[in-house]
Structures are given as C-alpha cells and as structure tokens.
N, C-alpha and C positions, 0 to 999 in steps of 0.2 A: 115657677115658669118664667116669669118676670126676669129673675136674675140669670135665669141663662141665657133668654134673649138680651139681656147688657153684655154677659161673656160672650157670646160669641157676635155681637158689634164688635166692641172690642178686640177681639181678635179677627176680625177682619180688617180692623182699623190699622192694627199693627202690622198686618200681611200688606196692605195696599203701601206703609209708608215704606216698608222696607224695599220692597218693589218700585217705590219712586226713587228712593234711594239710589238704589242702584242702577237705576237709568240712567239721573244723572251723573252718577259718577264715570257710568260707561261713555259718556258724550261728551266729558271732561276730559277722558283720555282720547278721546276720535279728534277731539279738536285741537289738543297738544302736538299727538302727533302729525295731523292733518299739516297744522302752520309749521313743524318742523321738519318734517318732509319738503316742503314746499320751499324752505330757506336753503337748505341743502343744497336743491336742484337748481337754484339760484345762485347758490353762489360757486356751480360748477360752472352755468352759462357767463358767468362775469371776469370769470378764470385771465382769458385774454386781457379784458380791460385793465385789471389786476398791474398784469406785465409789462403792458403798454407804460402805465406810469412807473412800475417800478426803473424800464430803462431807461425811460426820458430820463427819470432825477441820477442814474447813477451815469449816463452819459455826460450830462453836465457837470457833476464832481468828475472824472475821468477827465475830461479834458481840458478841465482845470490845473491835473497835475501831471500833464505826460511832457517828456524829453520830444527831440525830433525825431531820435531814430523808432518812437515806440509812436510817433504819429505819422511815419511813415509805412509802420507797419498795420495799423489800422487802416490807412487809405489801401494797402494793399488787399486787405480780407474786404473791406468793402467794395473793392473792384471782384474778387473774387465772387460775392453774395450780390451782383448787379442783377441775376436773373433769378434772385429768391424774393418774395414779395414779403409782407410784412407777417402774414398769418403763418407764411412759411416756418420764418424765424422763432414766431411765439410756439409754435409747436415745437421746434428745439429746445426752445427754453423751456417747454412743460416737462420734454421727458429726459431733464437733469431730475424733475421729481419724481417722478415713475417713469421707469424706460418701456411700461407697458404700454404706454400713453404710445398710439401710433398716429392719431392724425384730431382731425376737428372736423364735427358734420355742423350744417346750418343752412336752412329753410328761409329765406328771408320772411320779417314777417309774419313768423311764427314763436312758437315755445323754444324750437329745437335747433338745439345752439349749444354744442355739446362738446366735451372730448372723446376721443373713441377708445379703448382700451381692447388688446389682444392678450388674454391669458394661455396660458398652458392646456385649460382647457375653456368647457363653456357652461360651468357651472358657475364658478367663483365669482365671477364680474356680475352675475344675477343679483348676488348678496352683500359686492360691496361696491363701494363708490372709489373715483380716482386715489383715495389717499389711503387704498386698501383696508380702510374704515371698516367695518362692517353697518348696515346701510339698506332697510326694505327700499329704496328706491333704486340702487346697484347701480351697475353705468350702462349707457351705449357701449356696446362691446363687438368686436369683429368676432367672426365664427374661426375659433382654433386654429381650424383645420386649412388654413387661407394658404394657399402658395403665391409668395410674390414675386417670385420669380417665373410660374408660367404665363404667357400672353393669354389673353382675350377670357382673364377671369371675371369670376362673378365675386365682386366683394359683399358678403351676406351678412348683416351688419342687426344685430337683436337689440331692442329696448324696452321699456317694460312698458306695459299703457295703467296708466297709476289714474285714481280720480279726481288729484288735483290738479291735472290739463299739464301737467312735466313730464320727461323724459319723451316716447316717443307716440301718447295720448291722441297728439294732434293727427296722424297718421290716418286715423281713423274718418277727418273730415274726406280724406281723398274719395268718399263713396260717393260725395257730388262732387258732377262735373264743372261746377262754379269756383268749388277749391281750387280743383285743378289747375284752370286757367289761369289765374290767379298766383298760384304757385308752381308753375311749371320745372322749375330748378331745383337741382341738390348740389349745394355744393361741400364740394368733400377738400380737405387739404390733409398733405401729409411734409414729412422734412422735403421732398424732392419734387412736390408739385402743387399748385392750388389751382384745382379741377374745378368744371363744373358739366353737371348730368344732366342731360332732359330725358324726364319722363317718359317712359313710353307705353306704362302699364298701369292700373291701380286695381286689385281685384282682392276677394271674399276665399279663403281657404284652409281648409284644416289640418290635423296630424292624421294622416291616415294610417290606417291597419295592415297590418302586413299582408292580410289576404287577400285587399280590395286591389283588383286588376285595372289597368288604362286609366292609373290616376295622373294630376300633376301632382308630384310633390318636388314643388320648386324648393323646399330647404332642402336638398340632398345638390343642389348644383351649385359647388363653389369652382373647381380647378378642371375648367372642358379638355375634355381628353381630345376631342375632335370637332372638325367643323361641323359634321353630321351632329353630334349633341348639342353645341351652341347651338346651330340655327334648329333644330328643337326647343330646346328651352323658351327660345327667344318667340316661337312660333303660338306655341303654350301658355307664355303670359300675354301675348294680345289678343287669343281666342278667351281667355278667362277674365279678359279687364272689365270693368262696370261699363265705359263706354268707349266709343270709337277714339282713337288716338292717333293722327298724322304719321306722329315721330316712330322709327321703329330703330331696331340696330341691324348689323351685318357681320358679319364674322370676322375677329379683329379689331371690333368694338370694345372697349372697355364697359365690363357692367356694373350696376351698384342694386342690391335689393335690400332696402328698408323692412321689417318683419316686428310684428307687436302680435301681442292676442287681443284676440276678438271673443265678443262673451255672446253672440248671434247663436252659435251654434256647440256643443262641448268639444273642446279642444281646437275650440278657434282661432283663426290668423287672420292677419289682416295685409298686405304686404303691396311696397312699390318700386318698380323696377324702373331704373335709368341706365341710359348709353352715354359716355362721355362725349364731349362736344370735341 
C-alpha cells in the first residue's frame, strides 16, 4: 500500500513539473515575441527620423561634388518643393521603398506615429508590415476601396490594437474625455499635403449583422456619393460619440476615421472621426 502511495507522489511529481515546464516555456515565447513586436513597431515609427539623417549626410556629400549648372538645377527643384514641407518629402522618399506607402498618420504625444499603406485589398497589410514582411503587428493601412479623386471623402484608415500599447492601441484611450482634450489633432501627411483633422467624434461600435435594421455602420462609408449621405454619416458619429464635441464637419469637409477593435463587446470597434482644418 505503502508503495503505491510513493508511485503515485511520484507521478504527480512528474505531472506537476512537466506542467511548470511548460508554463514557462510558454512565457518565454510571450515574452520574445512581446519585445519583438514591440521593436518592429518602433522601428516603423522612427522611419522618418531614419531619412532625416540619411539626407542631411548625403546632402553634404552632394554638394560637395556638383558643377554650376547641376546647382542651379537644385535651386530650381527647390524653388519648385517651396510649398512641400519636410514630412512631405520623407514620404516621397518612403515610397521609393514601397509605392504602397501612401502617407504618415501621427497623434502627437502618443504611440501613433506610423506610415500608412494602401493595398490592393484589406486583407494583406493586416499580416504584414511596410517592408511587405510578414508581421502579427501588420501596418496602418487605408481601406482599399479609397477613391482620391472624389471630394469630401472619408479616408477609413484600420490598425490593429496589439497589447503592447503599438500600432493603433492608444485609440482606445479616446473613451475618456481627458484624452481627447488633450489630443484633439490627427495629423495625416501624404506627397501632396501635410493635413491636420480635428476631432469631431470618438465612439464604442461593432460589425453588425446583415439583418440588424437602423444601424450605424460607419465602416461601409468611404467615397459619399451625396451630400445627403455625408451629412448623414457625419450626423451618426456625433449622436454615437462618448461625449459632446464642439467641432463637427459640413459637406465638403475632408474626413479621416481611425478604426481598431474593441474586445467590450464580440466583434468590437472602437473608432475616431476627424474633419480637416
């Protein structure tokens, strides 16, 4: 009797380590990839700074070795680029490396400090990052289906809300109205402009069902066919915002809607709408 009660300690003993075991081994991999998630995301956001010095050091070699007529033709492009700012240009210079690269989003202040990517569709940029990588953090990505060329669109702009506070995480502080204040601005840059949106919304929303009648589903509005639907849309995310907001838009407005998930509810969003200034 004796020696059964030792076998089976014993085999408990072994059941219990092997279960530690693998605990930690599973907390070894959380925390791998935790910090390397995290370096990723970082060194998307540093992107710009990156370029900055790359062209300081190759402007000084450059104009170490130019002729006149080849520095008169730089004063010419730089009279040309007099009304491109600096963020302008580093987005040019991103999308020599991916032409998918279509602009730069950034929250001052915050994580979100990003390039923005427009694929083909809106799957792909979920699972990779700018350097078409493949990549659980993915990028900021515009939604597909963007037309830039009709007026008073809605640029609907997805990121993923990850648990180490990257990509579009922070999103989610907009449910107080302390954030908000605080960060009233989105500013968006692309080659042709460097924008900036105020706020006009911040609200709690999900993927609804096909069959559920007199919902908002603000992801379906990117390219307003009419003013009657813009000042809809627009009417819809300041009855659904968390709290009262001044700023609103008008038809003609340029919009921008920020979109993450939210784990509140199944199949949770979380999203914030701006009007360009």
């Amino acid at each position: 009797m004796e020696e059964k009660t030792k076998a089976k300690r014993k085999e408990i003993h072994v059941i219990i380590y092997i279960l530690l075991s693998i605990l930690i081994i599973l907390s070894l991999i959380y925390i791998i990839n935790f910090f390397s998630l995290k370096q990723e995301a970082k060194e998307q956001s540093k992107l710009l700074t990156a370029i900055d010095i790359y062209e300081t050091e190759s402007t000084k070699e450059v104009i170490q070795n130019i002729s006149e007529d080849e520095e008169e033709a730089i004063e010419e492009n730089i009279e040309e680029q007099k009304n491109e700012t600096e963020r302008m240009l580093q987005v040019k210079e991103l999308q020599q490396q991916n032409a998918d690269i279509i602009g730069w989003i950034e929250i001052e202040n915050t994580n979100i400090n990003y390039p923005v990517l427009q694929g083909t569709d809106n799957s792909y940029y979920m699972t990779h990052n700018y350097k078409k990588e493949k990549s659980k953090n993915g990028s900021i990505f515009l939604n597909a289906d963007y037309n830039w060329n009709i007026p008073s669109n809605n640029l609907l702009i997805y990121g993923h809300n990850l648990g180490n506070g990257m990509m579009f995480q922070e999103l989610l502080k907009y449910e107080k109205e302390s954030f908000y204040q605080e960060h009233p601005v989105i500013r968006f840059t692309t080659v042709e402009e460097d924008a900036e949106y105020e706020i006009i919304s911040a609200f709690k929303s999900r993927v609804y069902y096909k069959s559920e009648k007199n919902v908002f589903r603000y992801y379906f509005f990117l390219n307003s066919e009419s003013e009657e639907e813009y000042n809809q849309f627009v009417k819809n995310a300041k009855n659904a915002s968390l709290y009262s907001i001044d700023a609103t838009a008008n038809y003609g407005d340029q919009l921008i809607t920020l979109s993450t998930c939210s784990y509140y509810v199944e199949d949770g969003r979380f999203a914030v709408v701006g009007r360009k200034r």
